[in-house]
C-alpha positions in Angstrom: -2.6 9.4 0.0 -4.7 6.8 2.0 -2.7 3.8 3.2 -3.5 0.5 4.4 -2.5 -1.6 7.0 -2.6 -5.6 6.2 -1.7 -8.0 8.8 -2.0 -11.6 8.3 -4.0 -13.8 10.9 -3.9 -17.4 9.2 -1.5 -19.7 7.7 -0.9 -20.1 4.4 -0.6 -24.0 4.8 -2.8 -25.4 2.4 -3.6 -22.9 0.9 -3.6 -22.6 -3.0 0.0 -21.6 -4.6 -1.3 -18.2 -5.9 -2.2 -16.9 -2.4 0.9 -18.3 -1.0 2.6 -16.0 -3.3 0.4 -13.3 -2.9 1.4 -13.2 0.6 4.8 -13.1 0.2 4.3 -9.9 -2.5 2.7 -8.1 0.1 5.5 -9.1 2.3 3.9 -11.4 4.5 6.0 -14.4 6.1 4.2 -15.7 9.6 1.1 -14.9 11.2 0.8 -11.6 13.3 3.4 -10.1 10.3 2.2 -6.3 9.4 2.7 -4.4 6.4 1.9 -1.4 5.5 0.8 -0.4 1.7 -0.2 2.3 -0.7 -3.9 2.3 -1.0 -3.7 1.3 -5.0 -5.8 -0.9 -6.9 -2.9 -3.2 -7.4 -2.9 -3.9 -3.6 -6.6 -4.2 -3.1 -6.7 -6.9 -5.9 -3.9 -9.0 -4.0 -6.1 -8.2 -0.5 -8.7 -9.7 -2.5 -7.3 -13.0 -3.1 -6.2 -13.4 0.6 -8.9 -12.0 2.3 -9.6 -14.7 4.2 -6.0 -15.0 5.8 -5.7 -11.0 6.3 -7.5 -8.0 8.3 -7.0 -4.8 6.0 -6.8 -1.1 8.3 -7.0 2.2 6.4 -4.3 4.5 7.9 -3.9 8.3 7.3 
């Protein structure tokens, strides 16, 4: 199964409370964190509200 890579590249500060806690359910804490996650459609919904504090990889 295809994964994806999601690192964060902006702060969270001011942003909304929803995307702060999207963050941390993807396992995000600071800028320049990586994760790496099942390519499901759960994920790419919470990639979707964060999308501007993220860059998203596809990894084999």
């Amino acid at each position: 199964m295809m994964k994806l890579k999601v690192t964060q590249i902006r702060s969270e500060i001011g942003g909304k409370q929803n995307q702060r806690a999207t963050l941390r359910g993807l396992g995000l804490k600071r800028i320049g964190d990586t994760v790496v996650k099942e390519d499901r459609p759960e994920i790419r919904g919470m990639i979707r509200t964060v999308t501007h504090l993220v860059t998203v990889e596809e990894v084999d």
